[in-house]
C-alpha positions in Angstrom: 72.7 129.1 110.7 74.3 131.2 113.4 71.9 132.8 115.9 71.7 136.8 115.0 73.4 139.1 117.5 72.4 142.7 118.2 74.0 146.0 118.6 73.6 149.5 118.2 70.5 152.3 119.2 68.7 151.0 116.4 69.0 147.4 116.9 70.0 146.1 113.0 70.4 142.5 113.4 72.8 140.3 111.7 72.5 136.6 110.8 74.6 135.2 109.0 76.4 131.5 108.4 79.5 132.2 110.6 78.5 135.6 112.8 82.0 137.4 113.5 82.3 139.3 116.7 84.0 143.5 117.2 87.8 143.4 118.0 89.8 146.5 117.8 91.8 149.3 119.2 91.3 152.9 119.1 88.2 154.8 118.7 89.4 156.3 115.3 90.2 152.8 113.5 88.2 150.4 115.0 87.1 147.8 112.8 84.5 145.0 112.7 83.9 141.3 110.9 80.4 141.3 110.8 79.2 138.3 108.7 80.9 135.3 107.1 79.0 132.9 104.6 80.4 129.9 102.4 80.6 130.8 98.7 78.9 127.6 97.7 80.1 127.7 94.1 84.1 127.6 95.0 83.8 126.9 98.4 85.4 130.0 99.8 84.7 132.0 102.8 83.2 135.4 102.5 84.3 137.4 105.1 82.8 141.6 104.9 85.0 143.3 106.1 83.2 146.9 107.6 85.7 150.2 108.7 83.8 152.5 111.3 85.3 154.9 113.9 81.8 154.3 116.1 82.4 150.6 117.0 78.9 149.7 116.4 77.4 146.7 115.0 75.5 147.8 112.0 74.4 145.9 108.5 76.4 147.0 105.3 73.5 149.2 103.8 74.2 151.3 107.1 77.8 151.5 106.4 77.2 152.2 103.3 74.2 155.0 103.4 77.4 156.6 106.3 80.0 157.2 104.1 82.3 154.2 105.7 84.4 151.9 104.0 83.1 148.2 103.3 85.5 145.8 101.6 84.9 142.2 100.7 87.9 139.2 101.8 87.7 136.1 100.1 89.4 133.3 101.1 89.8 129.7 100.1 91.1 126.2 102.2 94.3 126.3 100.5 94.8 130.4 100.5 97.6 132.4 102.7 95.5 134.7 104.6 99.1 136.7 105.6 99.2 138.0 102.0 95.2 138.5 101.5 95.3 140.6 104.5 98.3 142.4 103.0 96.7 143.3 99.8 93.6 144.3 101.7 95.7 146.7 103.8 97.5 148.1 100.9 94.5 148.7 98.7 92.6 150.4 101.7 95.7 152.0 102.9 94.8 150.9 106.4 97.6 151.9 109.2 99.6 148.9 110.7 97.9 148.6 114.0 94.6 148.2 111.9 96.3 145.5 110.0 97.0 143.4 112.4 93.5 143.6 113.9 92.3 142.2 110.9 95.0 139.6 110.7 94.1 138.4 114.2 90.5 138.1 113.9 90.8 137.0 110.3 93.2 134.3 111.2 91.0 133.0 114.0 88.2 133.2 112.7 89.1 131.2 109.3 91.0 128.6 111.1 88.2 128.0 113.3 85.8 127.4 110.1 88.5 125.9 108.5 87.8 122.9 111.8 84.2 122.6 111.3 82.4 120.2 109.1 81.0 122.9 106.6 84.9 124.4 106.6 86.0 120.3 106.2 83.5 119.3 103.7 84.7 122.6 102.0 88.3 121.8 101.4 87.1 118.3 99.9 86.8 117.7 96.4 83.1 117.3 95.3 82.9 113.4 95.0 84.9 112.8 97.8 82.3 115.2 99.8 79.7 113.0 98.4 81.1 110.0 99.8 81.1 111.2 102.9 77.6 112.7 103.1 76.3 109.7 101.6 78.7 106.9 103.2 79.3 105.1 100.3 82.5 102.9 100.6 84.4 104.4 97.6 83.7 107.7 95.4 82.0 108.4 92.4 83.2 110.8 89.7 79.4 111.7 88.4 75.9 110.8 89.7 75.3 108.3 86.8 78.1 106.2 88.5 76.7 106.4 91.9 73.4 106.0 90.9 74.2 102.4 89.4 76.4 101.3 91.9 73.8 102.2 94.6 71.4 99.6 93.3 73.5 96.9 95.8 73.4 97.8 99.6 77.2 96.9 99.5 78.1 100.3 98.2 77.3 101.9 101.7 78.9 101.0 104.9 75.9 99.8 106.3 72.5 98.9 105.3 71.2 101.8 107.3 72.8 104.0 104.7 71.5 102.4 101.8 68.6 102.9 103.1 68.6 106.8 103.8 69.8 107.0 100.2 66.7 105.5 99.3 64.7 107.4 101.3 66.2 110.5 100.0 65.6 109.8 96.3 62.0 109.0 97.2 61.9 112.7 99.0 63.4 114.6 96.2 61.1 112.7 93.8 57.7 112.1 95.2 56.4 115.3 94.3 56.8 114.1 90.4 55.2 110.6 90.8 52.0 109.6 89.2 50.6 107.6 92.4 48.0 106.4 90.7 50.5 104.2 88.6 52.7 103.6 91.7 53.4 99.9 90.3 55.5 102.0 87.4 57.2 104.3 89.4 60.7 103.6 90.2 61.0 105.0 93.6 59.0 102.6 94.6 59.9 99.5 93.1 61.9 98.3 95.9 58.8 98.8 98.2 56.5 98.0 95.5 56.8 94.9 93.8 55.3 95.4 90.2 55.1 92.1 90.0 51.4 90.9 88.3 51.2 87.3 88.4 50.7 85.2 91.1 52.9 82.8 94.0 51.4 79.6 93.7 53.7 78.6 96.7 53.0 81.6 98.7 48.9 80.6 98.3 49.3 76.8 99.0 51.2 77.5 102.3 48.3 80.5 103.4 45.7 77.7 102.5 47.7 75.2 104.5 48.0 77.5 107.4 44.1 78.2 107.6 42.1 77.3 104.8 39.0 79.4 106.3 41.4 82.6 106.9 43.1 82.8 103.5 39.8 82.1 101.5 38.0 85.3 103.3 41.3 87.3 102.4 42.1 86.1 98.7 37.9 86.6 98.5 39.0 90.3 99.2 41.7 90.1 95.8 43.4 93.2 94.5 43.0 97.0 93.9 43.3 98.1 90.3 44.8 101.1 91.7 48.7 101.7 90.7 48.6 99.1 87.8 47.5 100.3 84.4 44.0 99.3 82.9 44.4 95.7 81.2 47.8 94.6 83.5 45.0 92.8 86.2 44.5 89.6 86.5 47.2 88.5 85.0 47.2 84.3 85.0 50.1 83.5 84.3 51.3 81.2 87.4 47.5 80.2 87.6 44.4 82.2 88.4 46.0 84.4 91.9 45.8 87.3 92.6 49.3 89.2 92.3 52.5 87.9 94.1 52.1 90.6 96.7 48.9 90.0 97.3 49.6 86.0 97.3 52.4 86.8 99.9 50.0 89.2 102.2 47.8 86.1 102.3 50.2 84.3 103.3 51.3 86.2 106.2 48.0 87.7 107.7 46.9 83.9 107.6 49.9 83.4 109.8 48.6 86.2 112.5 44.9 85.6 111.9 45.4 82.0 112.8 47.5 83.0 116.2 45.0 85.9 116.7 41.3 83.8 116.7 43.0 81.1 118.7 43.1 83.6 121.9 39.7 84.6 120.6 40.6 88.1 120.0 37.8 90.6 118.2 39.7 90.9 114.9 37.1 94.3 114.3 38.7 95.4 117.6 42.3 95.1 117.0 44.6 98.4 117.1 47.1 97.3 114.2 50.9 98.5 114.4 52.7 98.1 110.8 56.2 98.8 110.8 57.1 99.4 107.1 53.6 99.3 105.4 54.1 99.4 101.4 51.9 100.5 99.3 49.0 99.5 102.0 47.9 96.2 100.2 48.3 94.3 103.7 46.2 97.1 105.3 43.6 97.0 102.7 42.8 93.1 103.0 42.7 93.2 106.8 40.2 96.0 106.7 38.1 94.5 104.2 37.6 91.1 105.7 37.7 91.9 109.1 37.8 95.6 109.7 39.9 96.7 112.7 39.7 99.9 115.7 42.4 101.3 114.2 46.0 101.2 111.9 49.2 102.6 112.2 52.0 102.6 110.1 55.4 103.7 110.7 57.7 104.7 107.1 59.8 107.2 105.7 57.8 109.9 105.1 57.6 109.9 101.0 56.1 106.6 101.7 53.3 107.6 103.9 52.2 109.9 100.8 51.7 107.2 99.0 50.0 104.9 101.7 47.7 107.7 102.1 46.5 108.2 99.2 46.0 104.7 98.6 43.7 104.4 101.8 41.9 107.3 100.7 41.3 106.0 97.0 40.6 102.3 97.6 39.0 102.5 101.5 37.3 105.7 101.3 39.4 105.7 104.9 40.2 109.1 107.2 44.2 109.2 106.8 46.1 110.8 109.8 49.8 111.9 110.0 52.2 112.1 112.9 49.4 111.9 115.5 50.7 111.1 119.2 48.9 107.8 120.6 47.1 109.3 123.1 45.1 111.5 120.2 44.8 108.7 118.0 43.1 106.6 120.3 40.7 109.7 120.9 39.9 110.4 117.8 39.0 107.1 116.9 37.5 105.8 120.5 33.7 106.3 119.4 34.1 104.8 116.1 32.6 101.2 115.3 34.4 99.6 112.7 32.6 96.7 110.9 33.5 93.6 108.7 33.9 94.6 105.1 33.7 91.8 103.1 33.0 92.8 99.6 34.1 90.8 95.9 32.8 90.2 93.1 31.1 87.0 91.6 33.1 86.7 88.6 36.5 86.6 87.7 36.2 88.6 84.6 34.7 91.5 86.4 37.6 93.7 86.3 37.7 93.0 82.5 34.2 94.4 82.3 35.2 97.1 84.5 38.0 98.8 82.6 35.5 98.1 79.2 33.0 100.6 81.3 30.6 97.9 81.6 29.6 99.7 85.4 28.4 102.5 83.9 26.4 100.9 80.9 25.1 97.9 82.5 25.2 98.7 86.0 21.9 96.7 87.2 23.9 93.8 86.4 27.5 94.9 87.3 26.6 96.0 90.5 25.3 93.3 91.7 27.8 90.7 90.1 31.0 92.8 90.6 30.6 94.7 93.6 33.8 95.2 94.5 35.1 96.5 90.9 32.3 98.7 90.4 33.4 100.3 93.7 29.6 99.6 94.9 31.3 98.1 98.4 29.6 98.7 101.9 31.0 102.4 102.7 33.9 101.6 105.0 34.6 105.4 106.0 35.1 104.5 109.4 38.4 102.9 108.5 41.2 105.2 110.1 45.0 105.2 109.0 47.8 106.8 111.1 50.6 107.2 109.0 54.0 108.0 111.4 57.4 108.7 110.1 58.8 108.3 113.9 59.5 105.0 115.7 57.6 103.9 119.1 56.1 100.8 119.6 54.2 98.8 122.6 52.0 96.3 121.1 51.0 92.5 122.1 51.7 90.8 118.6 54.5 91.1 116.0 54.4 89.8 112.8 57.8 89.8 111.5 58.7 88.7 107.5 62.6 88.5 106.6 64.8 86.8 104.3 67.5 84.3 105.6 70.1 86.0 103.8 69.8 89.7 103.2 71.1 92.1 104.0 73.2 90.0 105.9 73.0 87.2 107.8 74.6 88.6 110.6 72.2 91.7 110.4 69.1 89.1 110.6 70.4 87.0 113.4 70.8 90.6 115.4 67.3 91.7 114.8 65.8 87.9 115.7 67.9 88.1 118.7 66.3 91.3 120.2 62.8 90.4 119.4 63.2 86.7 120.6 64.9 88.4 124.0 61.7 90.0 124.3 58.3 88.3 122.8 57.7 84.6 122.2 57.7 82.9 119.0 54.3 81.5 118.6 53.9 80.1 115.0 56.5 80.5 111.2 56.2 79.5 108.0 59.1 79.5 105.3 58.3 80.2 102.0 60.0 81.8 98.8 61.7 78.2 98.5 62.7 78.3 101.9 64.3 81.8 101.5 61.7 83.4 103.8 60.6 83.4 107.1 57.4 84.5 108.3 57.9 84.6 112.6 54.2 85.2 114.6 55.6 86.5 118.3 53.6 87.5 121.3 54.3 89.2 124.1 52.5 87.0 127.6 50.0 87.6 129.5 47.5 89.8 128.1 43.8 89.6 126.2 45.4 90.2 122.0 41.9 92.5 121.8 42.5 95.1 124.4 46.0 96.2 122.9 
């Protein structure tokens, strides 16, 4: 949007998407272009064209309420604006030298929207605008067709792009999602597993790693939130918790393990999650160990979510976009606690959806703590969700696959982080697909970061 310009004793303002300036000649046939906006349904320039003998920049309804002449000029990419200007002239019966006043400006005017993107992307057919807004590598006659193809990361030039395609849908969309069943919803499926059963592989390597660590974690077990009632536990590969939960283990046994062997104060740590999920990894952090504080950076329809899954399953105080300096204010005189909670038998979330808390809750809440929601209050817990980048921490924990996107993409990102931290511990998993990386940067105590 063009900044608006003013004129006149009364000071009408004018704002428009193109803002056309005064050119003419004489006092009695001046004439002025004051305002220009894209006719989005054929992808013409409107161009008002106001007659006034004053030379005064006014708005239309001013014209208009004076008794002067107004006239619309419509012009396309592909029209000749000799002959539109022509007709104008002869249908206003304007004299010559006011004809070519509105030639001139006319002319420059158009041919200088004509060179801008909105003028470019105007002149483009609508699928061919698309693949350039988009960057998909070839065009798509209807959305249906782009909507499939999308699916791969090869339809855009770069993964960056299939990415901000993603993150559009999940904008556009959020609004309409039933968080509460996030495992169902499909703008999240490629953050959110739905995935139910278990990784057997995944929990033998976290036992491996630290037997101690993982047990204390997969004690912790899943949320019933975003899965529907019945769809938890689901044994299939075993009595495990859910394959992203399994995975979590996995990894946090990884940074745990590197993290109490410099004797850092786990209930001290000031966690930095870049790309944070649904907040499952959060969630079993803060209920084994607790932490000073979390932050995650993610595209923005993905913080909703995290929030709201803090809120439901933590009881935590969610924050959004706060600068570092604030954060670590706002949560400086908090004390955050272990908050080991589960319950004693497997079947308790069976009981749970049956409403057994409710009719036998003597029992239940003693027995299935953690599913009858009769946990330690852990209100103290503190989320900062960020949808900007900055980063300056002491430990990263990094998951990828070997392969995708690319492994020319992966051996770029290992690169930078290896230039600047030390590898400190890894574990492959996923049949040797994935590779979970522990780095540190040296020296420095892990619990004062």
């Amino acid at each position: 949007m063009a900044g608006a310009r003013r004129r006149g004793s009364r000071g009408a303002t004018l704002a428009a998407m193109v803002l056309l300036g005064l050119y003419g000649g004489r006092d009695d046939g001046c004439f002025q272009i004051v305002g220009a906006k894209q006719q989005h349904q054929t992808h013409k320039l409107l161009v008002d064209v106001v007659l006034s003998g004053d030379g005064i920049f006014v708005d239309g309804a001013r014209e208009r309420e004076q008794g002067k002449l107004q006239v619309g000029l419509m012009l396309g990419p592909m029209d000749d604006i000799g002959m539109a200007v022509t007709q104008l002239c002869e249908e206003r019966k304007l004299s010559e030298e006011g004809c070519e006043a509105v030639a001139s400006l006319v002319g420059q005017r158009f041919s200088e929207y004509q060179d801008s993107v909105r003028g470019r992307i105007a002149s483009m057919s609508f699928d061919d605008a698309f693949r350039r807004l988009l960057r998909t590598r070839e065009s798509f006659s209807s959305f249906p067709e782009l909507a499939d193809a999308a699916f791969s990361s090869d339809t855009f030039h770069d993964i960056g792009d299939w990415w901000r395609y993603h993150e559009m849908l999940g904008d556009a969309f959020v609004d309409e999602a039933d968080l509460s069943l996030f495992s169902e919803e499909p703008i999240f499926h490629f953050t959110c597993p739905y995935w139910t059963w278990g990784d057997p592989e995944a929990a033998h390597i976290a036992g491996n790693v630290s037997s101690q660590v993982s047990s204390e974690l997969f004690a912790v077990g899943d949320a019933l939130l975003g899965y529907r009632s019945g769809a938890l536990p689901n044994h299939a590969n075993g009595k495990l918790p859910t394959t992203n939960t399994c995975r979590h283990v996995m990894q946090l046994s990884l940074l745990i393990k590197t993290l109490l062997a410099d004797r850092a104060e786990l209930s001290k740590l000031k966690v930095v999650e870049i790309g944070g999920g649904y907040g499952n990894m959060a969630r079993l952090f803060a209920l084994a160990y607790g932490f000073r504080h979390w932050t995650i950076f993610d595209m923005r329809f993905m913080n909703k979510l995290q929030g709201f899954y803090f809120e439901s399953t933590l009881n935590a105080t969610v924050l959004r976009n706060v600068v570092a300096e604030d954060f670590e204010e706002q949560t400086s005189k908090s004390s955050f606690t272990s908050h080991l909670c589960y319950d004693d038998d497997e079947a308790c979330r069976v009981w749970a959806a049956a409403g057994e808390c409710m009719k036998n809750p003597e029992f239940m809440h003693e027995r299935c703590r953690s599913s009858c929601s009769q946990c330690e209050s852990s209100s103290n817990f503190t989320f900062n969700l960020v949808d900007t980048k900055h980063l300056n921490t002491w430990y990263v924990l990094y998951a990828y696959s070997k392969v995708w996107p690319s492994p020319e993409i992966v051996n770029s990102k290992l690169e930078l982080l290896k230039s600047r931290l030390s590898v400190i511990d890894s574990i492959e998993s996923n049949h040797k697909n994935t590779v979970t990386v522990v780095f540190a940067r040296r020296p420095g105590p892990a619990a004062s970061t």
